[in-house]
C-alpha positions as CSV (number, residue, x, y, z in Angstrom):
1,X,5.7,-5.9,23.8
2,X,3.3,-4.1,25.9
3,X,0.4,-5.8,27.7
4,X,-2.2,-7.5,25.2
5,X,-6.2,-6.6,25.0
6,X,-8.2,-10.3,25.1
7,X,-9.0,-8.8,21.0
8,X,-5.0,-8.5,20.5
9,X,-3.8,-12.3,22.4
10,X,-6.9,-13.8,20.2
11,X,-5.3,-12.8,17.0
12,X,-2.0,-13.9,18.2
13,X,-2.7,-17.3,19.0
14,X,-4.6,-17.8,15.3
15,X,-1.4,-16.7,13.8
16,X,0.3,-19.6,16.3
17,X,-1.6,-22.0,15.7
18,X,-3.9,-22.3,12.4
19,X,-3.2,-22.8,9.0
20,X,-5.5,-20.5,7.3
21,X,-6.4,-17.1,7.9
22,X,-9.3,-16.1,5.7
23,X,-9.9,-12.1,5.5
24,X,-13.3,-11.3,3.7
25,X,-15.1,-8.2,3.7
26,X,-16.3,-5.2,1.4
27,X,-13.9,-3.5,-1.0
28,X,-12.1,-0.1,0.3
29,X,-11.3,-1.1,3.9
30,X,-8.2,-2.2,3.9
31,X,-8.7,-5.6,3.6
32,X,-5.5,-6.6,1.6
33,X,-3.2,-4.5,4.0
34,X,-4.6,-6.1,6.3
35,X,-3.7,-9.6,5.1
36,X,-0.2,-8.6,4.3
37,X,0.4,-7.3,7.9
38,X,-0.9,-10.6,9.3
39,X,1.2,-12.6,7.3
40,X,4.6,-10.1,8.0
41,X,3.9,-10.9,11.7
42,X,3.0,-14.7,11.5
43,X,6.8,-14.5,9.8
44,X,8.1,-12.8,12.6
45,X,6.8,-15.5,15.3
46,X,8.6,-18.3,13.2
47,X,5.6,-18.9,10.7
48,X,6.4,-20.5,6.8
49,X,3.8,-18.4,6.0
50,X,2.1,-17.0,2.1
51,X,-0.2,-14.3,2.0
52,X,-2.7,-14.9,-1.4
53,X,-4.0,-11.5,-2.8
54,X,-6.5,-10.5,-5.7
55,X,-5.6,-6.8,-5.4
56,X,-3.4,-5.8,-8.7
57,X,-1.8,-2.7,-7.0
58,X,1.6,-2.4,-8.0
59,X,2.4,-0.1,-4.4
60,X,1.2,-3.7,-2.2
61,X,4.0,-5.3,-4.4
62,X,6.2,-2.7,-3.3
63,X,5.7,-2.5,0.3
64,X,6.6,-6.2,0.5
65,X,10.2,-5.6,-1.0
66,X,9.0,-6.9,-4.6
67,X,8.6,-5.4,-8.2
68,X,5.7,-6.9,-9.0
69,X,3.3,-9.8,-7.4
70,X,2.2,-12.2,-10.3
71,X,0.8,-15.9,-9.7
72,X,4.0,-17.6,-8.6
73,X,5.2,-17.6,-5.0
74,X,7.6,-14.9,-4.3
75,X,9.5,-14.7,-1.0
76,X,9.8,-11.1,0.4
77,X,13.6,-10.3,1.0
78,X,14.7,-10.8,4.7
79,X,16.4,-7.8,3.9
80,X,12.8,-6.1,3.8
81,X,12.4,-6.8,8.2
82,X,16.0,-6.6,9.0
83,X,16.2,-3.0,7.8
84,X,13.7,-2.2,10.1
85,X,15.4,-3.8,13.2
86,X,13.1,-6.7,12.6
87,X,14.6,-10.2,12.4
88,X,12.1,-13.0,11.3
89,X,11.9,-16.6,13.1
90,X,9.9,-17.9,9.8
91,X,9.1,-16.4,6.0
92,X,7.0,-15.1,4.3
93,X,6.2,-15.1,0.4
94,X,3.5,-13.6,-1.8
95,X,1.3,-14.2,-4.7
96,X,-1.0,-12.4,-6.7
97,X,-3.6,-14.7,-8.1
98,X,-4.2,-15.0,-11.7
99,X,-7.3,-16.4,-12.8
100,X,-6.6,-17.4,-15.8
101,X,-3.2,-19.2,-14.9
102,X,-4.9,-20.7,-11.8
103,X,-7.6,-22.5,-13.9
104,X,-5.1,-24.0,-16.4
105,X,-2.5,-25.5,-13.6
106,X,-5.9,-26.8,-12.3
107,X,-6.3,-29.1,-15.2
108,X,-2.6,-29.4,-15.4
109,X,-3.2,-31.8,-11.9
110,X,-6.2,-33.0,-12.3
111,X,-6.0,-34.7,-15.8
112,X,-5.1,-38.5,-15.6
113,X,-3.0,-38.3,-18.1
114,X,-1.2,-36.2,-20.8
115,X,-3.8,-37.1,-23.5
116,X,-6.7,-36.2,-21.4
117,X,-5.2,-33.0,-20.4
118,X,-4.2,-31.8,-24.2
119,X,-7.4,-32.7,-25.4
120,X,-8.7,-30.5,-22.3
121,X,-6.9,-27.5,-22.6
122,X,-7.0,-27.7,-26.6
123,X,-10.4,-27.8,-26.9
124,X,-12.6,-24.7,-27.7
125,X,-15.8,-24.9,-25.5
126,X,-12.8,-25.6,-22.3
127,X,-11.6,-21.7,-24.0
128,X,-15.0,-20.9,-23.3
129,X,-15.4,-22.2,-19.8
130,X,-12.1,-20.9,-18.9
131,X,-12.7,-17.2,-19.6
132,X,-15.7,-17.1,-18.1
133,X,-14.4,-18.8,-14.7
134,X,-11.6,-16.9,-15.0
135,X,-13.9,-13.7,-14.3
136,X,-14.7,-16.0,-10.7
137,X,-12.1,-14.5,-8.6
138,X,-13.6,-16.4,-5.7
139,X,-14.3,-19.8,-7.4
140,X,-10.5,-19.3,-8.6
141,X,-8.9,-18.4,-5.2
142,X,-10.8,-21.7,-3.7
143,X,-8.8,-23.9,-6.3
144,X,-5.5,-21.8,-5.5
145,X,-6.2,-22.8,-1.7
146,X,-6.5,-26.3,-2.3
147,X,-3.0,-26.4,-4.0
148,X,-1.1,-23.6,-1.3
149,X,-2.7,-25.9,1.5
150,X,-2.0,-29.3,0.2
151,X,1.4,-28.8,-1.0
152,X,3.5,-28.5,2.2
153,X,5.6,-25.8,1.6
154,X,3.5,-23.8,4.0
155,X,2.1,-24.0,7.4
156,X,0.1,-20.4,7.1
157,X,-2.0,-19.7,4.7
158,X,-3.4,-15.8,4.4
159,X,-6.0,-15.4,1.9
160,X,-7.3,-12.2,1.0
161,X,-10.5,-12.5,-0.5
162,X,-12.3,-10.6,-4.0
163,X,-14.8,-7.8,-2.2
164,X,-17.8,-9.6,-2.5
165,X,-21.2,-8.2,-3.7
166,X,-22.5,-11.2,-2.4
167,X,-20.5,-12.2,0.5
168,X,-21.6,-15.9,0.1
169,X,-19.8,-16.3,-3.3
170,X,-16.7,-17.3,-1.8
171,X,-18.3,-19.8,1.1
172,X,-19.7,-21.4,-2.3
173,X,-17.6,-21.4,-4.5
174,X,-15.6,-24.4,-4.1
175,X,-18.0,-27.0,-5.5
176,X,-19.4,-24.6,-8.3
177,X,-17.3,-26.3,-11.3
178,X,-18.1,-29.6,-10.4
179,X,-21.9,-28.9,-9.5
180,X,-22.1,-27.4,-13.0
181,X,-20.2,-30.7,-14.5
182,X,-22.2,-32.9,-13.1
183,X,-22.2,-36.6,-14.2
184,X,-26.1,-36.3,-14.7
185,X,-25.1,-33.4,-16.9
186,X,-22.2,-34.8,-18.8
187,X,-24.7,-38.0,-19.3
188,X,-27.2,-35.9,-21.1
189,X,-24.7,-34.8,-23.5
190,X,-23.3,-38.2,-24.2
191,X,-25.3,-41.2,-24.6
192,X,-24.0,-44.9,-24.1
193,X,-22.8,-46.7,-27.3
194,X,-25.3,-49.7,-27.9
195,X,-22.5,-52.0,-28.5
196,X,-20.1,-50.7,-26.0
197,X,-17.2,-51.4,-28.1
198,X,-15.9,-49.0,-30.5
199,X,-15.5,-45.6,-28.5
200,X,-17.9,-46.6,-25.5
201,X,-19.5,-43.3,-26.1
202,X,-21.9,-41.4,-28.8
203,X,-21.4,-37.8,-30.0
204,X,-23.9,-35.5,-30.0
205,X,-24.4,-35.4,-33.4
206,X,-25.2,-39.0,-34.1
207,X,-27.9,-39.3,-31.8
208,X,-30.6,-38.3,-34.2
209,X,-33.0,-36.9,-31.5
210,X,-35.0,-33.3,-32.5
211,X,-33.3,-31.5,-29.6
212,X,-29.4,-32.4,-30.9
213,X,-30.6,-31.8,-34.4
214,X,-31.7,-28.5,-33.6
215,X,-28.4,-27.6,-32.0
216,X,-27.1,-29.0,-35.1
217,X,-28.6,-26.7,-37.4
218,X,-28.1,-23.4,-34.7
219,X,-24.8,-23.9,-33.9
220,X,-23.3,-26.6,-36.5
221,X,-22.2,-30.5,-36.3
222,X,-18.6,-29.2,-35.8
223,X,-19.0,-27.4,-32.8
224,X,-21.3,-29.9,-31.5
225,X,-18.5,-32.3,-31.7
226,X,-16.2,-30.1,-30.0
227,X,-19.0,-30.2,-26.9
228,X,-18.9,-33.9,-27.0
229,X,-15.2,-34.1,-26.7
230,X,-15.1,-31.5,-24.3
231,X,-17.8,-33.6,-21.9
232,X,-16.1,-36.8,-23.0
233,X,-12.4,-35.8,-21.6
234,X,-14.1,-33.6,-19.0
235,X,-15.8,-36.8,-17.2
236,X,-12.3,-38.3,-16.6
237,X,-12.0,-34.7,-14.7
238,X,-14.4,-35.1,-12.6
239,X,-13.5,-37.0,-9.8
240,X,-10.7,-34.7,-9.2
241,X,-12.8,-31.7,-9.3
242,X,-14.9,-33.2,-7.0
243,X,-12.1,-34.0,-4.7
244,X,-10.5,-30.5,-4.3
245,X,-13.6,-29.3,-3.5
246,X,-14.3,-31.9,-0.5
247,X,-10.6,-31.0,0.8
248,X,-11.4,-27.2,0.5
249,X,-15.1,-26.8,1.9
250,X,-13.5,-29.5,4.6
251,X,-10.7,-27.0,5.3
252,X,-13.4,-24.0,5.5
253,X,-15.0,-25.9,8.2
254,X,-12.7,-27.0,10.3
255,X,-12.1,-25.1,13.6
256,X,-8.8,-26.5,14.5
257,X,-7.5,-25.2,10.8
258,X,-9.1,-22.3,9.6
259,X,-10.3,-18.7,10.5
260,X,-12.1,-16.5,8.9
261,X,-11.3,-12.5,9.8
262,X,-13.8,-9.9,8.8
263,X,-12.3,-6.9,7.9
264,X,-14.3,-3.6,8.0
265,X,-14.4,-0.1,8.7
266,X,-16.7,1.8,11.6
267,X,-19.3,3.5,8.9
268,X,-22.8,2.1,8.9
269,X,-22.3,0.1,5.5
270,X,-19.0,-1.7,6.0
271,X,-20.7,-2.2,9.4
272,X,-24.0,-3.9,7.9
273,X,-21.9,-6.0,5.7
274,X,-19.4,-7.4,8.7
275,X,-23.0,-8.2,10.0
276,X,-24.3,-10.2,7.5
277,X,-21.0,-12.3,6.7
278,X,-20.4,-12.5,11.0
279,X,-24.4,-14.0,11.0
280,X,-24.1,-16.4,7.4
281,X,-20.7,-17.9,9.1
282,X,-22.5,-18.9,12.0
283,X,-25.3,-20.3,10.3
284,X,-22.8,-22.5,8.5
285,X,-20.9,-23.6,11.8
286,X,-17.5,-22.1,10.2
287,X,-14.9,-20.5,12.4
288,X,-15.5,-17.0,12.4
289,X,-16.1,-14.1,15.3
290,X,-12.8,-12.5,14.8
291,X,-13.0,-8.9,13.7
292,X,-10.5,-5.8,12.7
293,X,-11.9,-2.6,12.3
294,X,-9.6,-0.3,10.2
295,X,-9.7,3.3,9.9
296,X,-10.9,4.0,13.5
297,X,-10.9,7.8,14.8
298,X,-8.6,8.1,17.7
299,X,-10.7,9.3,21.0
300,X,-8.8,11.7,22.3
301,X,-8.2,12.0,26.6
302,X,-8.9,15.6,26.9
303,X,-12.5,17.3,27.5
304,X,-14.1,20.6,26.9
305,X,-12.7,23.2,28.8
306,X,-16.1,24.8,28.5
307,X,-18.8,21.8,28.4
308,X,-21.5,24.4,27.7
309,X,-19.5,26.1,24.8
310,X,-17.7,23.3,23.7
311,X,-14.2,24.9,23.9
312,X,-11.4,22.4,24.3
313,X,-9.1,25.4,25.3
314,X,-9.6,27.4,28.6
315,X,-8.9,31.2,28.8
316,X,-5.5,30.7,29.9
317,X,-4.5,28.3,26.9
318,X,-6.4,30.6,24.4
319,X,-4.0,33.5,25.4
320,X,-0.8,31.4,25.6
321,X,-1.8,30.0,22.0
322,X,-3.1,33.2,20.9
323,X,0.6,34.6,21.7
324,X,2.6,32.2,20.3
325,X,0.9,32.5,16.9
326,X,1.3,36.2,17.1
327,X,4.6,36.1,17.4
328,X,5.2,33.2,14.6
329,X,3.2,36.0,12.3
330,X,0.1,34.5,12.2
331,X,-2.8,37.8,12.0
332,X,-6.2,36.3,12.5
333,X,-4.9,34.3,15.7
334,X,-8.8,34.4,17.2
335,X,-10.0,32.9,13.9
336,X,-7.5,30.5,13.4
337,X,-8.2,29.1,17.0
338,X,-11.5,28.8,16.2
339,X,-11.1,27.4,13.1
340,X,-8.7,24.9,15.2
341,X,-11.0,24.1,17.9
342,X,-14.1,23.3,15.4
343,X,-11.7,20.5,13.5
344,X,-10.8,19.5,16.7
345,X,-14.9,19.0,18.0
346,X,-15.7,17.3,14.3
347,X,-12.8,14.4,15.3
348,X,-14.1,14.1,18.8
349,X,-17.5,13.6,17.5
350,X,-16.4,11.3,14.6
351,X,-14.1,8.9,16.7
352,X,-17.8,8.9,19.2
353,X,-19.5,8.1,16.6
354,X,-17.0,5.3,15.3
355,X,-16.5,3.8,18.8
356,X,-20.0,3.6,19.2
357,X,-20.6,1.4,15.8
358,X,-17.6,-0.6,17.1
359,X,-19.9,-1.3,20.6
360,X,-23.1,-2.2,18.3
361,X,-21.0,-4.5,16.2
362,X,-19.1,-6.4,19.9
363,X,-23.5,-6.4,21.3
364,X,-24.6,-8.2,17.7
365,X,-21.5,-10.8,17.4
366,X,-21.6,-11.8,21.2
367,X,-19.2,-12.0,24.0
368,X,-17.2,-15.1,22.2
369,X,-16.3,-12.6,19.3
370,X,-13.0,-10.6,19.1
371,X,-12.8,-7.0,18.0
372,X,-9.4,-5.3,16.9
373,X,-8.9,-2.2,15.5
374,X,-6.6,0.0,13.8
375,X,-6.9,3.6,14.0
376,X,-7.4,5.8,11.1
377,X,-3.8,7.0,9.4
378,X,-2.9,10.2,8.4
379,X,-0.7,8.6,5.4
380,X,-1.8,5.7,3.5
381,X,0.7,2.6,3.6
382,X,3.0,2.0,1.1
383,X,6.3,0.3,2.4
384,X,7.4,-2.3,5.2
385,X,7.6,0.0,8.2
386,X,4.1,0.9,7.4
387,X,2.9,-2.6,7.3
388,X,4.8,-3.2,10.7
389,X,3.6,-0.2,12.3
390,X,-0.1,-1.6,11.5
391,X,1.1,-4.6,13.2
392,X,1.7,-2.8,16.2
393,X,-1.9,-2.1,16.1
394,X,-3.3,-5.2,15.8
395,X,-0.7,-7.2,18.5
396,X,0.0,-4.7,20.7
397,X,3.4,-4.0,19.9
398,X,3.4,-0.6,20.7
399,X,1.3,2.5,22.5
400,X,0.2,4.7,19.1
């Protein structure tokens, strides 16, 4: 291993020593690479580590050894790092969430008992609920996270999150279900029984007030029952709702536990957004100030020949070129040179213009904040030796 930057040890010891690993940013920078590489390398250093996805794409899958990712935990083959010299002191498995299966092993664990939970899962308006939650990517991975982090069969943790619109969604999304079920809420729906002993509780139908007969007549008695006896078996759910999502906005929190990685690329918006989600971190005291920066242009270590012209090549190099390409057939050498040395000027003046964004974003989150990068590839990565080699990058483990 070469020598490590302060940016490159950082990430190292959160792989060491945490047990969640949080990557949030925009969509389209890499974000879920990212996350997979972490996780490959937390393996390597003797980790029992998982890395979470939303992303559907088959090639991720792939790259880890596997068919296909679905919303069961599938351990990548240790065949996958051996064949590239690579032998593991931990494991690693994968998941791809699925919302819809997420929701309904939710209720699976939080219903008392089997009665309550048929009832539950039975029940139209719970249909209704589900799909629409289902759609919450970030309410859904929260409730995955609870169950990956309380279960013990892992002591890592990489989550990568939905790309958010609004990069808050995720921060808040633990509570949502049981903000929204609120006892006060659940109350309104179902009045006390004035005797207290037949069922304990009144459906909506039978309370004779204008506002339930209305519903009545809009939406009919029937499914006005099916409301009640979604509230009424719901408010045994409750508490456990309300549990998770103490554990999991505890887990967010807690510095010792958790950190959260912003992944983004060097262009202004990605930039902007990093920003935002670095500054609404802070102002919740959650463990952030880590940053990778993916798709970096490489600064190359020559100059202008010819500062005034611009010209990378001098005279001498022009003419040794020029004659090379001559004799390899080439007939417009002069033009093709040219042509050669104006590419070469636009990369120069991109990778300036990236490390430069990359400056402004280590001025705005302070001198406590962590910066890696990862330059930008010429192919895209779609197997295990790509993964690794973007693990180079981001540890230090070798010079390109």
């Amino acid at each position: 291993m070469l020598e490590q930057s302060p940016a490159q040890l950082e990430l190292s010891r959160v792989i060491e020593e945490r047990s969640l690993v949080v990557c949030v940013g925009s969509g389209g920078v890499g974000k879920t690479t990212t996350a997979a590489a972490i996780g490959i390398q937390a393996a390597i250093e003797g980790r029992k580590a998982i890395v979470v996805t939303i992303d559907p794409a088959r090639r991720l899958a792939n790259s880890l050894g596997l068919e296909a990712l679905g919303n069961d935990e599938r351990p990548i083959p240790l065949a996958k790092f051996t064949d590239c010299g690579v032998e593991p002191k931990g494991s690693l498995h994968a998941m791809m969430l699925d919302t819809r299966k997420t929701f309904d092993e939710v209720i699976w664990r939080v219903s008392p008992d089997d009665e309550t939970r048929s009832r539950v899962l039975g029940n139209r308006v719970y249909r209704h609920i589900s799909d629409t939650l289902s759609a919450s990517h970030d309410y859904m991975a929260s409730e995955k996270l609870y169950d990956l982090h309380t279960s013990g069969r892992y002591d890592l943790v990489v989550l990568d999150t939905p790309p958010m619109k609004n990069a808050l969604d995720f921060l808040e999304a633990s509570g949502r279900l049981s903000r929204f079920l609120d006892e006060k809420i659940v109350g309104w729906f179902l009045r006390p029984h004035q005797d207290g002993r037949k069922r304990g509780l009144q459906l909506l139908s039978g309370t004779g007030t204008l506002v339930y007969r209305l519903l009545g007549n809009v939406f009919g008695n029937q499914f006005l029952d099916e409301i009640s006896e979604f509230f009424l078996a719901f408010r045994d759910l409750l508490a456990g709702f309300r549990e998770r999502a103490e554990v999991v906005s505890g887990l967010l929190r807690n510095r010792q536990q958790t950190r959260f990685v912003v992944v983004c690329a060097p262009q202004s918006t990605s930039m902007e957004e990093a920003r935002y989600f670095h500054a609404q971190l802070m102002e919740r005291s959650m463990p952030g100030g880590l940053f990778i920066v993916n798709q970096v242009g490489r600064y190359p270590d020559s100059q202008p020949a010819d500062e005034s012209s611009g010209r990378y090549l001098g005279d001498e190099e022009r003419h040794w070129l020029a004659d090379r390409l001559a004799n390899a057939g080439h007939a417009s050498v002069p033009a093709f040179i040219q042509r050669l040395e104006t590419h070469f000027s636009r990369t120069v003046a991109r990778s300036v213009d990236d490390q430069r964004a990359i400056d402004n974003l280590k001025s705005f989150a302070g001198r406590q904040a962590s910066v890696c990068t990862v330059p930008r590839l010429v192919d895209d990565v779609y197997d295990f030796e790509g993964l690794l080699a973007i693990d180079g990058h981001l540890f230090g483990l070798e010079s390109s």
